[in-house]
N, C-alpha and C positions, 0 to 999 in steps of 0.2 A: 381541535382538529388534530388527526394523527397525522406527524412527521417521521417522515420518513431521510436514511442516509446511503443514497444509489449511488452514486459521485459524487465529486469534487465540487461539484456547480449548484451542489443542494444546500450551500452554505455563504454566506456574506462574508466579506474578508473581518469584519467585524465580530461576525460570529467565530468565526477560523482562530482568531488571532484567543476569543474568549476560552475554546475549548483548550488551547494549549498551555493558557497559565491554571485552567482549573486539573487539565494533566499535570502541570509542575506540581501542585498544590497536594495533589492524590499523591503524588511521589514520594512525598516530601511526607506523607501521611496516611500511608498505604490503606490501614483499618480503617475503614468508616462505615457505618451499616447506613448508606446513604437508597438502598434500596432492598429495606428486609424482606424476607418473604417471597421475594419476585422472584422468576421464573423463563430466563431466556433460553428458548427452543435454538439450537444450532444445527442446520442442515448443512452436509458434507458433502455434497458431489465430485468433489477432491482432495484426495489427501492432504493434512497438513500438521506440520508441529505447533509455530510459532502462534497460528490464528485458534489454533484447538486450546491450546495451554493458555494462550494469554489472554481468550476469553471465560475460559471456565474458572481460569485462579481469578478473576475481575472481580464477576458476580460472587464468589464464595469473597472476599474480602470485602465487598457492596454489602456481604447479608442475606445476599440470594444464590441461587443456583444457575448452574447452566447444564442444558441437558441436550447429550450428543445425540444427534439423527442421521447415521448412517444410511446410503441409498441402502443397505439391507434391514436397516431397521421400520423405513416407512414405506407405504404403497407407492409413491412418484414410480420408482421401479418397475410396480405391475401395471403402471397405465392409468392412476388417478391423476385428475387434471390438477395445475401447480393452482386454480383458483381453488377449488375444493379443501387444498390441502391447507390454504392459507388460510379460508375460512375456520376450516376445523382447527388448528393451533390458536386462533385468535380467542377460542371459546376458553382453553387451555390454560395460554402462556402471557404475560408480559410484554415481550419484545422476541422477535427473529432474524438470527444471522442467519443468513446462506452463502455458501461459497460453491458459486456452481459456473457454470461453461459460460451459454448464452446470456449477454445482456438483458435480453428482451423476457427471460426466464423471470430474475428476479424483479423486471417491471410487474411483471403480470403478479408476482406474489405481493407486491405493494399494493397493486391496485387491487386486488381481493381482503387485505391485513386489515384489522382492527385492531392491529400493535403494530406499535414502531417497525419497519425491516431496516437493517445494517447489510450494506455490501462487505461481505466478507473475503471479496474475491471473485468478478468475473472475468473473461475473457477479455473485456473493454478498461476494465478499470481496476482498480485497486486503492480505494481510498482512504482505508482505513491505513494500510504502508505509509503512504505520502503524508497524512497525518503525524505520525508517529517521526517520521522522516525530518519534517520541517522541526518538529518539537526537540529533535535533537539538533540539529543545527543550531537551532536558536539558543540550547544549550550551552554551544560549544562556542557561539559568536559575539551571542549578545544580540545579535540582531538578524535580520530577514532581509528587508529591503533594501536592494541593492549588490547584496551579492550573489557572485555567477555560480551555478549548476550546471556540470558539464556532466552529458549523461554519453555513457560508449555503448555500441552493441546494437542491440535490437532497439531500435528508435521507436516503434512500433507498439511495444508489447503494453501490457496492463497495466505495470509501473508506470514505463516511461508520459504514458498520458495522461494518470492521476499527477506525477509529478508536474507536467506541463500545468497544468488545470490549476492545482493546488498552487503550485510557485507564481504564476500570472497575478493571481488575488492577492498573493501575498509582496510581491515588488521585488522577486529573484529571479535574475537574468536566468535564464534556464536556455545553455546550448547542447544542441542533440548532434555526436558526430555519428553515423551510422550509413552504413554501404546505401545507395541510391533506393535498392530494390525493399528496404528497412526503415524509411522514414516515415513519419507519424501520417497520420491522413491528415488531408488537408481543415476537415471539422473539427480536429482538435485544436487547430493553431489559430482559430478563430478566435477575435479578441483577444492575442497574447500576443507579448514580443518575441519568442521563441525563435532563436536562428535554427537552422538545419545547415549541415554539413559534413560532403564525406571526407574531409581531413581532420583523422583526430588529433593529430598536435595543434591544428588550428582551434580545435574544440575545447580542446583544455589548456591552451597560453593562459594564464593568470585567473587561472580559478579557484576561488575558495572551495569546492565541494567537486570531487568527482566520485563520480555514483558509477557502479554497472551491476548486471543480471545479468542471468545465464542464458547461452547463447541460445537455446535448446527448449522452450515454455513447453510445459503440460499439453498434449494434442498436436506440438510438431516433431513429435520424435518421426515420422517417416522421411524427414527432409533436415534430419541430424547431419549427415555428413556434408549438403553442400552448407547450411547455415555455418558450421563450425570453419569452412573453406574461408569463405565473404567476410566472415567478422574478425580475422587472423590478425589483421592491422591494427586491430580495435581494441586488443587485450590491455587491460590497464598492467602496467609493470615500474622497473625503477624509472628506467627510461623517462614515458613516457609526467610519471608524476613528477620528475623535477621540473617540469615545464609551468604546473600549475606554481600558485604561490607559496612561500617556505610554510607556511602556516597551515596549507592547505589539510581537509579530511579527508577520506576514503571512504565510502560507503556501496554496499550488498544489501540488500534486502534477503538474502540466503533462502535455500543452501546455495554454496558456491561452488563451483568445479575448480579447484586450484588447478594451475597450468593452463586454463581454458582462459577463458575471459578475464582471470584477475593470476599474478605470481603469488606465490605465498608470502615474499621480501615483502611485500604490500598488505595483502589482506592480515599478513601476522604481526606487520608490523608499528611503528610507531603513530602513524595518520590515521590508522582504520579505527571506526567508531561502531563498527558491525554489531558485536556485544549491545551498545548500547541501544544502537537501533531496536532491536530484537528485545531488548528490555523493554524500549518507551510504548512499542506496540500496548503491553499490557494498559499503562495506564493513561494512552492516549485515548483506548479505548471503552478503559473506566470512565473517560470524561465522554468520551459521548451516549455511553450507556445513562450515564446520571441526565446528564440535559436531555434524551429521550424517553426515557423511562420513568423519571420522577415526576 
């Protein structure tokens, strides 16, 4: 049966925890033609560096290829339905990422695929980030369970809910400080212990990890200047991270807007693990390409 990777919920923490040492493993031994020959279709509905680069270097170290599908390269554009199109790559390709808007977008491509689909990025989720995310932590800690994730900003957004989702299975206190009108829906927080709250010093007291994104996501720019208003409190800076524990990380899933959301003392400085986030992507995603694909 073809599996498919739409969220964070499409995985058992057991399975979760398996892909992140087979990502340390790929790290540690980046060449492996663990999937020659194949052929991962990549649809783009929005721009992107991190998810473009660090799945096309994957497949080409995997053995195979990845092959980019800009809205100007395929029909979705002219009005072909997303089932047709997923039929027709399924005759084609191996496996399909998409990174596109609506959630309910890349369902409907799953449920027409006879390959693998990978969320590359919707409006809901972002799980391949949070993947990549926890695999660094765990780098940097030694462990998952039990320690806090203080997330700032937009409580809401695509990250913040893959993080929720992903951290829950995985035994990471995950606290969201974020303006009222910003907090997560209430179906994400189902099944998790996720606190909410709009005091970010209360959000980051004694956390191993605070995380933020940009105040600003893809499709709310007409409502840039009140968000940038509401989240002003919420900027992670010196301030604010001495509060967290001496030890604590920094993390951006980028790009970042220095002065906005995050100082540069911070994102430049000695806590920030951004680099590596942005590295593990790569071959957090070589591991789920090989457990899907192979």
């Amino acid at each position: 049966m073809v599996r498919h990777f739409l969220s964070d919920d499409d995985f058992t923490k057991e399975e979760t925890e398996r892909l992140i040492r087979l990502a340390m493993d790929l790290k540690a031994r980046p060449i492996q033609p663990l999937l020659p020959n194949q052929t991962l279709a990549m649809i783009f509905a929005k721009p992107s560096t991190r998810t473009r680069v660090s799945f096309e270097v994957g497949m080409t170290q995997l053995g195979g290829q990845g092959l980019y599908l800009g809205m100007n390269d395929i029909q979705l554009k002219r009005g072909e339905s997303i089932a047709d199109t997923a039929r027709t790559l399924s005759r084609y390709v191996n496996g399909i990422m998409a990174r596109l808007f609506a959630h309910a977008d890349i369902v409907e491509l799953a449920k027409n695929s006879e390959v693998p689909v990978i969320n590359g990025l919707t409006d809901t989720y972002h799980p391949c980030q949070a993947l990549a995310d926890y695999m660094t932590v765990y780098e940097r800690k030694g462990r998952l369970a039990g320690l806090k994730l203080a997330f700032l900003g937009d409580g809401g957004n695509n990250v913040a809910n893959s993080l929720i989702r992903c951290g829950a299975k995985l035994g990471v206190d995950v606290v969201i400080g974020a303006p009222k009108a910003f907090w997560p829906k209430k179906e994400m927080l189902k099944g998790t212990k996720t606190k909410v709250t709009d005091k970010p010093k209360e959000a980051v007291k004694g956390a191993d990890v605070i995380y933020t994104d940009v105040w600003v996501s893809m499709g709310d720019e007409a409502e840039a200047a009140k968000r940038k208003e509401m989240m002003k409190p919420y900027q992670v800076n010196g301030a604010l991270m001495k509060l967290a524990k001496k030890d604590a990380i920094f993390m951006h899933c980028l790009p970042a807007h220095r002065g906005e959301e995050v100082t540069a003392e911070v994102i430049d400085g000695p806590h920030s693990v951004v680099f590596d986030q942005a590295e593990n992507r790569l071959h957090a995603q070589k591991a789920l390409m090989v457990t899907l694909m192979r």
